[in-house]
C-alpha positions as CSV (number, residue, x, y, z in Angstrom):
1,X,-67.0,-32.3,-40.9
2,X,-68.0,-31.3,-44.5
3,X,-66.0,-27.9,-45.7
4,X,-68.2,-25.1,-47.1
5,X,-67.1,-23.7,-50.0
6,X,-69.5,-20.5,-50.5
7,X,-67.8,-17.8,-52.9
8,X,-68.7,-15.1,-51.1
9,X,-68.3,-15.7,-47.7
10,X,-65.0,-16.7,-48.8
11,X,-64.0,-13.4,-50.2
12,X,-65.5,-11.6,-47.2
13,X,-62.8,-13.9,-44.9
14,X,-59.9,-13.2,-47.3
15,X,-60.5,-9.1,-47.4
16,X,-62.6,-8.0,-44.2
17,X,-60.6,-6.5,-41.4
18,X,-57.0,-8.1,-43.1
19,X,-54.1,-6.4,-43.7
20,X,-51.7,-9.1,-45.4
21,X,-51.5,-13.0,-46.3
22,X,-48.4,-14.7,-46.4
23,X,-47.2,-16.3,-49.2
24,X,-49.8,-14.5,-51.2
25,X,-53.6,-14.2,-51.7
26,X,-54.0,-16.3,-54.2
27,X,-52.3,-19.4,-52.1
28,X,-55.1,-19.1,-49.7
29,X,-57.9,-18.5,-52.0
30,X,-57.5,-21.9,-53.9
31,X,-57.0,-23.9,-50.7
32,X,-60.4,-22.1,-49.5
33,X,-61.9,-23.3,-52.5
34,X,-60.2,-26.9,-53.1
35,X,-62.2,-28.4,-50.2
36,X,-59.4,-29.4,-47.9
37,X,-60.1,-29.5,-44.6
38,X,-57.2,-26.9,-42.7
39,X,-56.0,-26.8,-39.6
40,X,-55.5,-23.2,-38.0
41,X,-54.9,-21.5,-34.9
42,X,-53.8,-18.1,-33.0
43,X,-52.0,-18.1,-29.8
44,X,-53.2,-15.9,-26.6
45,X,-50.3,-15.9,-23.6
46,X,-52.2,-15.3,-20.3
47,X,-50.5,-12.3,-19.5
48,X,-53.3,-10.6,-17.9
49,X,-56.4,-12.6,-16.4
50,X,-59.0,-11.2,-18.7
51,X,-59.0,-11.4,-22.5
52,X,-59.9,-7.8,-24.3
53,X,-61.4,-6.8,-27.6
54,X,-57.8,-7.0,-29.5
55,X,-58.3,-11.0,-28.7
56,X,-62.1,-10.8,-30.2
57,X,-60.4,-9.6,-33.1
58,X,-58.7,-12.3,-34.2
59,X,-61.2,-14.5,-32.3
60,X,-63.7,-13.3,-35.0
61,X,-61.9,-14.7,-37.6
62,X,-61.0,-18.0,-36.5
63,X,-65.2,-17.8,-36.5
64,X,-65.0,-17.2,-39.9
65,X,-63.0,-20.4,-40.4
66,X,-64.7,-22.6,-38.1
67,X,-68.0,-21.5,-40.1
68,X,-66.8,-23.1,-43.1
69,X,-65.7,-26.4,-41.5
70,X,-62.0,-26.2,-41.0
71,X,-60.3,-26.9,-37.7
72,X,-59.8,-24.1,-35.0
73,X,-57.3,-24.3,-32.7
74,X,-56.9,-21.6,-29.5
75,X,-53.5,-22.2,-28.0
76,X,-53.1,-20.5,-24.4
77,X,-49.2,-20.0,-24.5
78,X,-48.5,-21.1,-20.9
79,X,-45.0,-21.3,-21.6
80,X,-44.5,-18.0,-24.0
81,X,-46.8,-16.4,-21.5
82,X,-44.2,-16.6,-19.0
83,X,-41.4,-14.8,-21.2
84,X,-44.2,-12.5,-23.2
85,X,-43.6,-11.0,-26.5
86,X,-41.9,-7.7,-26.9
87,X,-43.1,-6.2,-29.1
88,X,-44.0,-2.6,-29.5
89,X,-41.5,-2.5,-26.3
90,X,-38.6,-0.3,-25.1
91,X,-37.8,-2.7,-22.5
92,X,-37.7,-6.6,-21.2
93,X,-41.3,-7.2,-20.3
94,X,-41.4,-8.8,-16.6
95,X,-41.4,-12.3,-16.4
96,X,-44.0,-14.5,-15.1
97,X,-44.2,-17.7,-13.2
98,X,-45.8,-20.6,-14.6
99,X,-48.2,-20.6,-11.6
100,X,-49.1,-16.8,-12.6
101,X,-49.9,-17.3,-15.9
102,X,-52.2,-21.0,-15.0
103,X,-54.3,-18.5,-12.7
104,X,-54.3,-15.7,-15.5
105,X,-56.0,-18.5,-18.7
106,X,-58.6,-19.8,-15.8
107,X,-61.3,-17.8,-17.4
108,X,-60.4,-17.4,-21.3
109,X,-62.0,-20.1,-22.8
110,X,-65.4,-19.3,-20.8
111,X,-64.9,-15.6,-22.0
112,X,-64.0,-16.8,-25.5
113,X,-66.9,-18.5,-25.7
114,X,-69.0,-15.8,-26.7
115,X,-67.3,-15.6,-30.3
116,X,-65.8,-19.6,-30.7
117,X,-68.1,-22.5,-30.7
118,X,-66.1,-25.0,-27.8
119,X,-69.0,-28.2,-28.7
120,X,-71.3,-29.1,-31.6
121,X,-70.1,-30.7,-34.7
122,X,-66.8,-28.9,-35.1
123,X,-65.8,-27.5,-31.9
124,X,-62.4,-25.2,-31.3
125,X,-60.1,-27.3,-29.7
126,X,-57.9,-25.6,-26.9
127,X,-54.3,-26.6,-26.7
128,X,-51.3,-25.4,-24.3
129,X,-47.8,-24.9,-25.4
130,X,-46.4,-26.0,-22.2
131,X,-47.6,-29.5,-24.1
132,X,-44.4,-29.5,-25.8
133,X,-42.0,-27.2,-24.7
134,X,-42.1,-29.0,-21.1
135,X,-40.6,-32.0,-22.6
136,X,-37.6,-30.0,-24.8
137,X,-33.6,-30.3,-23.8
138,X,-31.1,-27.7,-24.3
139,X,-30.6,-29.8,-27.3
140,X,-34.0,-29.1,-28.9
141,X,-33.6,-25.3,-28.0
142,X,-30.1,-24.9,-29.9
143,X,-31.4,-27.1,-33.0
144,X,-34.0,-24.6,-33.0
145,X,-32.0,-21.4,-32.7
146,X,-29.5,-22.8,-35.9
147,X,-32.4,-22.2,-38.3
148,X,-32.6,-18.0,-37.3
149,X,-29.6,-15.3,-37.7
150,X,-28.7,-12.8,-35.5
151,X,-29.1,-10.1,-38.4
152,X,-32.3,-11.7,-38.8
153,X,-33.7,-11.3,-35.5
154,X,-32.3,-7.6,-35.6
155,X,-34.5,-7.4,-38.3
156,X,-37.3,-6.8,-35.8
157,X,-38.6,-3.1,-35.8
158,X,-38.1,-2.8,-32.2
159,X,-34.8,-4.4,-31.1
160,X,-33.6,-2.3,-33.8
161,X,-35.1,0.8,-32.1
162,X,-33.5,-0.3,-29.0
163,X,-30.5,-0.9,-30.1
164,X,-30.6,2.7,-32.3
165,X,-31.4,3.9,-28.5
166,X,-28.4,1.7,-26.5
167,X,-31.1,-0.1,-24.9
168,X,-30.7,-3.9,-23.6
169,X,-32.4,-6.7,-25.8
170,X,-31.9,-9.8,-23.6
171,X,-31.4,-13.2,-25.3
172,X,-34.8,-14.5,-23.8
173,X,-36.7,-11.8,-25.7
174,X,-34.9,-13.8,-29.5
175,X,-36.0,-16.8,-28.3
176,X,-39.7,-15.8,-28.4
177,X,-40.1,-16.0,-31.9
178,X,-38.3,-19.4,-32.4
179,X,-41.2,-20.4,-29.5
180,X,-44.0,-19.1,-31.2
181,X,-42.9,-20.8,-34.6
182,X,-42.3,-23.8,-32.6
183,X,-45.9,-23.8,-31.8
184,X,-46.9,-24.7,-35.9
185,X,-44.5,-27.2,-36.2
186,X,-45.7,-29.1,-32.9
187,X,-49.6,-29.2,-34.1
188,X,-48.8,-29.4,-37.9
189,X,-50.9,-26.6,-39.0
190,X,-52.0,-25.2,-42.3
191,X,-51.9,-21.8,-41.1
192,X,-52.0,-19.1,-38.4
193,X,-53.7,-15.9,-37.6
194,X,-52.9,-12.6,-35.4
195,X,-53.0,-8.9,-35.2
196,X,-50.1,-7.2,-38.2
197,X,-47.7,-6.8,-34.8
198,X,-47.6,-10.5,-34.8
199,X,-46.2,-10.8,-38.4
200,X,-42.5,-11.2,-37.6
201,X,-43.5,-13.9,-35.0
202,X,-45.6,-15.7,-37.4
203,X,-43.3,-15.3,-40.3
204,X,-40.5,-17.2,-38.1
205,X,-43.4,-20.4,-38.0
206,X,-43.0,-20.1,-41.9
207,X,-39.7,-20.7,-41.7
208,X,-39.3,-23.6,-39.3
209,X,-42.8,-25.2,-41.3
210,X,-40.3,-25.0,-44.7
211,X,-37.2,-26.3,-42.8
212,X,-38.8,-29.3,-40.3
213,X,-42.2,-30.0,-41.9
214,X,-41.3,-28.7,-45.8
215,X,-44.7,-27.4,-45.5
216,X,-46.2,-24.2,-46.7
217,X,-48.1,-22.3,-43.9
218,X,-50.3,-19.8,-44.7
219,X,-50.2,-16.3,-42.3
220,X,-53.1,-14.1,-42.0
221,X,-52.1,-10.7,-40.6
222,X,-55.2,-8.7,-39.0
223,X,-55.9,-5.1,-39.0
224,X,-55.3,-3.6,-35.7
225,X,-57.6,-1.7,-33.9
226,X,-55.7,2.4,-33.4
227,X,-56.9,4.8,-30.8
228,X,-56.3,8.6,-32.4
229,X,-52.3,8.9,-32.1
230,X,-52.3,5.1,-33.6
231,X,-51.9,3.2,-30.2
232,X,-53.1,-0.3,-30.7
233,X,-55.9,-1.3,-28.4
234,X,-54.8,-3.5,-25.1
235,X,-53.9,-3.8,-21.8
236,X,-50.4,-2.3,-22.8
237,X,-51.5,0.7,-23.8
238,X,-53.9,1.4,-21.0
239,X,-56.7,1.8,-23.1
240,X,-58.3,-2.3,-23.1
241,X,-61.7,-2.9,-23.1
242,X,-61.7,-6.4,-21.2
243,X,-64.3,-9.5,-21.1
244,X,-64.6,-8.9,-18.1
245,X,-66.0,-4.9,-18.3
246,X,-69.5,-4.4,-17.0
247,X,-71.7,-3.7,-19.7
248,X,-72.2,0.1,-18.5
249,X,-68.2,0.2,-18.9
250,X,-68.0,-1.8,-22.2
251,X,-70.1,1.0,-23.5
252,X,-69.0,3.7,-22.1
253,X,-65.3,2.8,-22.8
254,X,-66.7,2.1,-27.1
255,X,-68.2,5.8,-26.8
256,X,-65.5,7.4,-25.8
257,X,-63.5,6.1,-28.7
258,X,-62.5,9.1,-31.2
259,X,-64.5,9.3,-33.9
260,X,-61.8,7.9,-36.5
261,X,-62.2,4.4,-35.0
262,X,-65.9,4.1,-36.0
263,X,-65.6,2.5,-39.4
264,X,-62.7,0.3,-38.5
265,X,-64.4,-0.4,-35.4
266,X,-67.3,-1.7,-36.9
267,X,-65.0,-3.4,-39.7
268,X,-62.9,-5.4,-36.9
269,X,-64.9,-5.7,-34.0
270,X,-68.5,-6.6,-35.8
271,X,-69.5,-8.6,-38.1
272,X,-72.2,-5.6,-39.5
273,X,-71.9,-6.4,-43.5
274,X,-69.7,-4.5,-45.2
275,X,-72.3,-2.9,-47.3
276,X,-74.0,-1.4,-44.5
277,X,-70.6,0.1,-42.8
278,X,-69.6,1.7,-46.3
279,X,-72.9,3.5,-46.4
280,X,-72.6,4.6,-42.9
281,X,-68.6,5.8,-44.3
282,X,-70.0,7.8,-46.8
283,X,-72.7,9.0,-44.4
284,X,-70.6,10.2,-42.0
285,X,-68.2,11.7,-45.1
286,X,-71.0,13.7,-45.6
287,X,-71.8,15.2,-42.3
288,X,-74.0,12.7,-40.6
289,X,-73.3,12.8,-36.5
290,X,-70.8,10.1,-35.5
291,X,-72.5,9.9,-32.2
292,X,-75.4,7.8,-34.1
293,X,-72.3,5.7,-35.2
294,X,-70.9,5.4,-32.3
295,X,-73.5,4.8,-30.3
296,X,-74.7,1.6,-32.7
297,X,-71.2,0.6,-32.8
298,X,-71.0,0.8,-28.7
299,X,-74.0,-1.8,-28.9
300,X,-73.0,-3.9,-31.4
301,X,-69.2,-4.4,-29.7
302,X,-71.1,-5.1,-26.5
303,X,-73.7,-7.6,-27.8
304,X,-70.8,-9.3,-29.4
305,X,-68.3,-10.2,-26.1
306,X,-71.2,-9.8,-23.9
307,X,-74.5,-11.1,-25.1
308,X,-77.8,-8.8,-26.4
309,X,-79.1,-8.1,-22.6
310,X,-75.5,-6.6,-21.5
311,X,-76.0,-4.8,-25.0
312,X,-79.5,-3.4,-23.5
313,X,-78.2,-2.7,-19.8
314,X,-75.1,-0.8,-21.1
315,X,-77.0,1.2,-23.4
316,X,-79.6,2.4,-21.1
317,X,-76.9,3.1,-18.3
318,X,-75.4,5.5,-20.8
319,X,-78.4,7.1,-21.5
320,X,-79.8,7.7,-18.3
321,X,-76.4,8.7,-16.6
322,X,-73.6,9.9,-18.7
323,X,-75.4,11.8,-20.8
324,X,-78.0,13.5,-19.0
325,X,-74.5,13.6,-16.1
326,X,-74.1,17.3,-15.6
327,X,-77.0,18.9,-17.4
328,X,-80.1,21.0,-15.4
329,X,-83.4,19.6,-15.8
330,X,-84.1,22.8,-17.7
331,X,-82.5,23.7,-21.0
332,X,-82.5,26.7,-23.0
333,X,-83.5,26.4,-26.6
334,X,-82.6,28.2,-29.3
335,X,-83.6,28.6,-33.1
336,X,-80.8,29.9,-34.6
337,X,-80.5,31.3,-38.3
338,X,-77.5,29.3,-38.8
339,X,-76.7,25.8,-37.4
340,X,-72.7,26.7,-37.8
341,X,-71.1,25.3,-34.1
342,X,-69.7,29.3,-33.7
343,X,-73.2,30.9,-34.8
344,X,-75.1,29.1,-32.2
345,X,-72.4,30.1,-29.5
346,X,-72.9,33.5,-30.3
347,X,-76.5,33.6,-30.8
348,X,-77.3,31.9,-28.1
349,X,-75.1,34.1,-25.7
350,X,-72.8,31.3,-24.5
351,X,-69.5,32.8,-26.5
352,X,-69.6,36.9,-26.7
353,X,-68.1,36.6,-29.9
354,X,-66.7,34.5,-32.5
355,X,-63.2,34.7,-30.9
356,X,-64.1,33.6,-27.9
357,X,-66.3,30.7,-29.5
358,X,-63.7,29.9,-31.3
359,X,-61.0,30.0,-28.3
360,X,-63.8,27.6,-26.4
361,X,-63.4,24.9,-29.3
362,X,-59.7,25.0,-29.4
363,X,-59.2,24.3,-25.8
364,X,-61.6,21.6,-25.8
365,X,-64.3,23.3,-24.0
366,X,-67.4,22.9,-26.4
367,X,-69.6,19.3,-26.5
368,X,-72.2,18.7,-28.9
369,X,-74.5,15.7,-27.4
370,X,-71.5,15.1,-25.2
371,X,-68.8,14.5,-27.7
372,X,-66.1,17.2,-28.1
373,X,-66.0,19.5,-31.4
374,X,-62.8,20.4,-32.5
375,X,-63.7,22.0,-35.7
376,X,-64.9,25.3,-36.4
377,X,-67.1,24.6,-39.3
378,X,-69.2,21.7,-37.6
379,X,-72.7,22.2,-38.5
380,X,-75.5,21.6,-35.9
381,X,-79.3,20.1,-36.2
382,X,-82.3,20.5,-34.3
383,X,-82.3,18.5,-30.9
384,X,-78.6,19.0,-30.5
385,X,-77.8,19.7,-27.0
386,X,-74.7,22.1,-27.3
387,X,-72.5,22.4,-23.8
388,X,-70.1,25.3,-23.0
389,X,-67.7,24.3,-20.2
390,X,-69.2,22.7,-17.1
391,X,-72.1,24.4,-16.7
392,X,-73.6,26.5,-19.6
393,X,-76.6,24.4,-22.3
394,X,-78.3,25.3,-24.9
395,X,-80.8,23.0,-27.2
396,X,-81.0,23.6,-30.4
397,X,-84.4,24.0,-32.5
């Protein structure tokens, strides 16, 4: 398989959607650009049957990679899986048994699919830890433990919360790191990418790559996709938008997002060029209605992990249901002499005054086009449907 060296496609790897590369920029770069064939990977434990967009993330740009030429590897972690990684946690995740996490991966590389290429010329190979760490002795284990600290591990943002808070950090929970650097050393990779929260994890496969390989290995930390108070996107959190959604609930899940996770939606979930998403930024800087946004960004995400038709059906369930959901066949209209948010509730007799239009916002109660307005100096435009509580419209003109 010939490497691709192509400048700018190259750059657009190196700085779209990532937040850090370990050692440094440069290191990467002049592999990219040297012709040699790498070897990379990202690890998914199957602890959940379905894979959700935070996976596509990362899933994008091992695509990136493969495009070029250089070999893709998708671990399932049926052996991490069954501890599972703590971070962002307060407490011991639940363990799994190895039977629970074989039935969770059944459907991840057919769902995967959609973003990785599995035949042709240079197909992602899938690989299962379980491949090596079923053969280990308590030996193996302690020679690989004597290459971390305690202080080290402590290191880690949350077991220093925890212990800060006199909560337990159980022994298991160190040893997934040393597993997960395990993992480069046992395929001899180049590299390895994953969401920012996986830096620690990836940072120990540094380590052990210096110590038992004296190899350099490259670490590509992702951007993560935030919900409003800065949640990460996932099952965790409550707020994953799975594989295995329906198209209606794909989109309807991506228009609900706020509308602070439009550009670095599009930036991390699409691969819309950059160009286009910093004219939309600065269109949307300027006033421009997010819903627009949103609403190419809903079909974009769902054309992506679903396919163009799912992209179609989605979108047209949303139109014809959730919005028209709660509004009379016949709507008042209204051309007002001022398209300010509180004008048109006054002038159009929905708020009795500027107080109470004003109260209304505050408390959530006023939708333009369906999506909640929480500022009092958001200007309207003709065809705007403008909703007071449950039951009061008005359209502008």
């Amino acid at each position: 398989m010939n490497v691709i060296i192509d400048e700018e496609k190259i750059q657009n790897l190196l700085s779209r959607g990532v937040e850090n590369i370990y050692p440094k920029r440069d290191f990467l770069e002049a592999k990219l650009k040297s012709g040699e064939r790498l070897t990379l990977y990202t690890g998914y434990d199957p602890t959940a049957p379905t894979l959700h967009i935070g996976h596509g993330i990362t899933m994008l740009k091992l695509r990136e990679f493969q495009q070029l030429g250089h070999r893709v590897i998708m671990l399932i972690g049926d052996y991490t899986g069954m501890i599972g990684d703590p971070t962002d946690k307060g407490a011991a995740r639940t363990k799994l048994t190895r039977e629970q996490v074989l039935e969770n991966c059944k459907m991840y590389q057919e769902q995967a699919s959609a973003v990785l290429d599995f035949e042709g010329e240079n197909p992602v190979e899938v690989r299962y830890n379980g491949e090596w760490f079923s053969k280990m002795n308590f030996a193996d284990v302690l020679d690989l433990t004597s290459h971390f600290t305690v202080q080290r591990m402590l290191e880690r943002d949350m077991f220093d919360k925890r212990m800060k808070e006199e909560k337990p950090i159980y022994l298991h929970e160190f040893l997934y790191p040393v597993m997960q650097g395990y993992d480069s050393v046992a395929m001899d990779v180049d590299g390895e990418i994953g969401g920012n929260d996986q830096t620690f994890n990836m940072l120990a496969g540094r380590t052990l790559m210096k110590d038992l390989k004296n190899k350099e290995k490259f670490v590509l930390t992702g951007k993560l996709l935030t919900d409003s108070t800065g949640k990460k996107m996932g099952k965790s959190e409550g707020n994953m938008v799975a594989f295995s959604d329906t198209p209606e609930d794909m989109f309807g899940k991506i228009m609900n997002w706020t509308d602070t996770m439009i550009v670095s939606g599009f930036e991390v979930c699409t691969r819309i060029p950059m160009e286009e998403i910093e004219s939309m930024k600065k269109d949307l800087d300027g006033g421009a209605n997010p819903r627009d946004a949103k609403f190419k960004l809903a079909y974009e995400i769902t054309k992506t992990f679903l396919g163009e038709e799912s992209a179609k059906i989605g979108q047209a369930h949303f139109e014809k249901v959730i919005q028209s959901k709660d509004r009379p066949d016949e709507i008042a209209e209204l051309k007002p002499t001022s398209y300010n948010i509180i004008e048109v509730l006054v002038e159009s007799g929905l708020s009795t005054g500027k107080s109470d239009a004003r109260r209304a916002i505050e408390q959530g109660g006023v939708k333009v086009n369906d999506e909640k307005i929480e500022a009092f100096d958001y200007d309207t435009k003709p065809e705007d449907v403008i909703q007071k509580g449950k039951r009061f419209f008005v359209k502008v003109k």
